[in-house]
C-alpha positions in Angstrom: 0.0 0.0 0.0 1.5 3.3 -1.2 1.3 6.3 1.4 -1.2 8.7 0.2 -0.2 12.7 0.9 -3.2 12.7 4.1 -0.9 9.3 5.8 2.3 11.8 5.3 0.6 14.8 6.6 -0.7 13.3 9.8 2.3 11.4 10.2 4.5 14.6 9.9 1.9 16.3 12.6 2.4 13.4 14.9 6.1 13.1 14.8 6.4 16.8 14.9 4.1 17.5 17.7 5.7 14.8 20.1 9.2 16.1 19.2 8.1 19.5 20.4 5.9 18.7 23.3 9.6 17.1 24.5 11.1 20.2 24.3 9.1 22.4 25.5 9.4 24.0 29.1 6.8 24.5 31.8 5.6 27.3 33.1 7.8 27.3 36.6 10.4 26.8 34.3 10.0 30.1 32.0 9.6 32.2 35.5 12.7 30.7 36.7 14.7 31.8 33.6 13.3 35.0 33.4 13.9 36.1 37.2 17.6 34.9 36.7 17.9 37.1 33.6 15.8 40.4 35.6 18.4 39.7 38.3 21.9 39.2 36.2 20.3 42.4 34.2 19.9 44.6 38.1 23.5 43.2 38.9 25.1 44.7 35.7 23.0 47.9 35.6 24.3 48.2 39.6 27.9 46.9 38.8 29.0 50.8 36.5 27.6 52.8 38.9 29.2 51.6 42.0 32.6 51.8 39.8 32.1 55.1 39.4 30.9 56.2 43.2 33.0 58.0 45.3 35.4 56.3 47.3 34.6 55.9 51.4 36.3 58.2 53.7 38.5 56.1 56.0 37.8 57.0 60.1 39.3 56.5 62.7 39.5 57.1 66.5 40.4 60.7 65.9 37.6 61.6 63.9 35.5 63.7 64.8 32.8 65.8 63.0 29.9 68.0 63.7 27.6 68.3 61.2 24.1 70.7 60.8 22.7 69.0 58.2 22.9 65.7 55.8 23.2 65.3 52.2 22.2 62.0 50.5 23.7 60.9 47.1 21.8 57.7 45.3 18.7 57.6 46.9 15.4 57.0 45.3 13.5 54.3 47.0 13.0 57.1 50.2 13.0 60.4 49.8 15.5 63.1 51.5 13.2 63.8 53.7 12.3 60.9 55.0 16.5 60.2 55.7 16.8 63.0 57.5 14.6 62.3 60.3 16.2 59.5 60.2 19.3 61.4 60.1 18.5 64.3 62.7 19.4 63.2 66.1 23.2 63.1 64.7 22.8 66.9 63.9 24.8 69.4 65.8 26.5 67.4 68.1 30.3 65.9 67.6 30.2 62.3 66.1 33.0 60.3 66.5 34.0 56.9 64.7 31.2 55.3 66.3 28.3 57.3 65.9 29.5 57.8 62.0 28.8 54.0 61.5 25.5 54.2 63.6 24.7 57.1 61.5 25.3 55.1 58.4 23.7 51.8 60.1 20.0 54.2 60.8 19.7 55.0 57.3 20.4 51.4 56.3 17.9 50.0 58.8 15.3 53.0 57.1 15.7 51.3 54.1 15.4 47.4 55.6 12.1 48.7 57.4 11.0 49.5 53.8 11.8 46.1 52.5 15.1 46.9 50.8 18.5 46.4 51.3 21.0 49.0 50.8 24.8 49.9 51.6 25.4 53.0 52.6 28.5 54.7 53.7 30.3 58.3 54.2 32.4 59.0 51.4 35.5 60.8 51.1 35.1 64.7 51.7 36.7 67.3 53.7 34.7 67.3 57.0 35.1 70.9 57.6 32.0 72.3 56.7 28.2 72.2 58.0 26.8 69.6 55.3 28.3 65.5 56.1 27.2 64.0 52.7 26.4 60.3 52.8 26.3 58.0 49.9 23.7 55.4 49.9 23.5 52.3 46.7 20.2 50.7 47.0 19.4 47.0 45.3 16.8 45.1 44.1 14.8 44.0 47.2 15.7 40.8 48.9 13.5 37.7 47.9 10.5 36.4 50.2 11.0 33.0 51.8 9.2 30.7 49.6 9.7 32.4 46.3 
């Protein structure tokens, strides 16, 4: 019996449809791959700009520095006023090694309140005027457990 050109069609339908059904990924599978690639794309958007930030002012015991007001560099995800409140009970008063990384460590823990995780440090500057500038690099939110 001689294969009419119906017995190739379906036979082409069912040999291609199996080899594609084996090939195909699942759903989970698609979200997977495309949170890796938002994430690898956040990391190399991130990756030129902290190149390009100021260095971070090296402290030590003898530091000291009394500032009247704070200036924040990078931030988005809260707004300048909302850092400093955060920011004001180091006002006007001499901060020392210590209280700099507290400083630094209340406008991080601002930002983990919010859900976000963030670095933030003092970068270099002369610490002879009334403004103490502090540089803050905020990330993509940390994941939920679960997810």
């Amino acid at each position: 019996m001689r294969p009419t050109p119906y017995t190739l069609a379906a036979w082409a339908l069912l040999f291609g449809a199996s080899a594609g059904a084996q090939t195909m990924p699942d759903a989970g599978t698609l979200m997977r791959q495309s949170e890796q690639m938002f994430k690898q794309s956040q990391q190399q958007r991130i990756q030129p700009q902290r190149a390009s930030l100021p260095p971070e002012m090296v402290v030590d015991e003898t530091t000291v520095v009394t500032a009247q007001r704070f200036q924040f560099m990078g931030n988005q995800l809260l707004t300048t006023g909302q850092l400093q409140a955060v920011a004001l009970p180091f006002a006007n008063r001499p901060l020392k090694q210590q209280d700099l990384q507290q400083l630094t460590y209340a406008v991080s823990q601002a930002y983990r309140q919010a859900g976000w995780l963030v670095q933030a440090y003092i970068p270099r500057q002369p610490l002879t005027g009334v403004v103490l500038t502090l540089q803050v690099i905020e990330s993509i939110p940390p994941s939920k457990p679960g997810q």
